[in-house]
C-alpha positions in Angstrom: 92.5 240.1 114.7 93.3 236.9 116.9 96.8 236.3 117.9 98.2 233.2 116.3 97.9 231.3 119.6 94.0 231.9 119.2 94.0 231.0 115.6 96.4 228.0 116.6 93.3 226.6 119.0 90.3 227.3 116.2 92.3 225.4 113.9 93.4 222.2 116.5 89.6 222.1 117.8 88.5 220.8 113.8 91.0 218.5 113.7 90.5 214.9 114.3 92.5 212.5 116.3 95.1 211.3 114.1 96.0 215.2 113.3 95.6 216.3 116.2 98.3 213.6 117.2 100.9 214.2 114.2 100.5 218.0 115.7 101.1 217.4 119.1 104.4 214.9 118.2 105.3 218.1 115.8 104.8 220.7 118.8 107.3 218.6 120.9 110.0 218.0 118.5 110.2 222.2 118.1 110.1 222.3 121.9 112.9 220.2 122.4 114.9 221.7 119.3 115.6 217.9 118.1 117.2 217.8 115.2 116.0 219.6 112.3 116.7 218.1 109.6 114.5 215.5 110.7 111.8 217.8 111.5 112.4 219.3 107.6 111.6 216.0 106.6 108.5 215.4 108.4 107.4 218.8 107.0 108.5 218.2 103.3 106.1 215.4 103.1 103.3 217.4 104.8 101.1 219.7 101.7 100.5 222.4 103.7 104.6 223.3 103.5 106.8 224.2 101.0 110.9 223.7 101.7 113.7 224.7 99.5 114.9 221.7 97.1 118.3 222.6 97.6 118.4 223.2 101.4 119.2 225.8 103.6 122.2 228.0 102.9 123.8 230.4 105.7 123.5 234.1 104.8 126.6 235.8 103.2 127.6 238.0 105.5 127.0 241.7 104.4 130.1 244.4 104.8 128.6 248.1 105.1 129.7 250.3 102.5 132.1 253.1 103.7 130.4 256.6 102.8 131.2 260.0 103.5 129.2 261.7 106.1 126.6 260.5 109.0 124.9 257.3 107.5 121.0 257.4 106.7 120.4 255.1 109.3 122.1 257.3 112.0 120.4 260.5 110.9 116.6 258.8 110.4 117.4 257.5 114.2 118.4 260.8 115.3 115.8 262.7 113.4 112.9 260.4 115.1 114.4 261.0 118.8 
């Protein structure tokens, strides 16, 4: 299997020009970390992507549950060392 920079190149050599172009504009805007939601928008109107209607939402943040004992996580860790 090619690694996706490989598959990245097949796929830019059959583009043409104009693509080619819009690509290149794309791949600077992700280097520079410009804003993103402008960069959503450039790739809402693109088919090949699919974005959320309503948006990005941060993650709820997640409290462990308090158990009795040595957590699973600690005993599959140990039991693989």
């Amino acid at each position: 299997m090619s690694s996706i920079k490989d598959q990245l190149r097949s796929t830019i050599e059959r583009l043409d020009e104009d693509e080619a172009r819009q690509l290149l504009e794309l791949a600077h805007a992700v280097q520079r970390g410009r804003d993103k939601t402008r960069l959503w928008q450039r790739l809402a109107g693109h088919p090949s992507f699919s974005l959320p209607v309503g948006g990005f939402r941060p993650f709820k943040e997640v409290v462990p549950a308090e158990v009795q004992g040595i957590p699973a996580s600690e005993l599959l860790i140990k039991d693989r060392r």
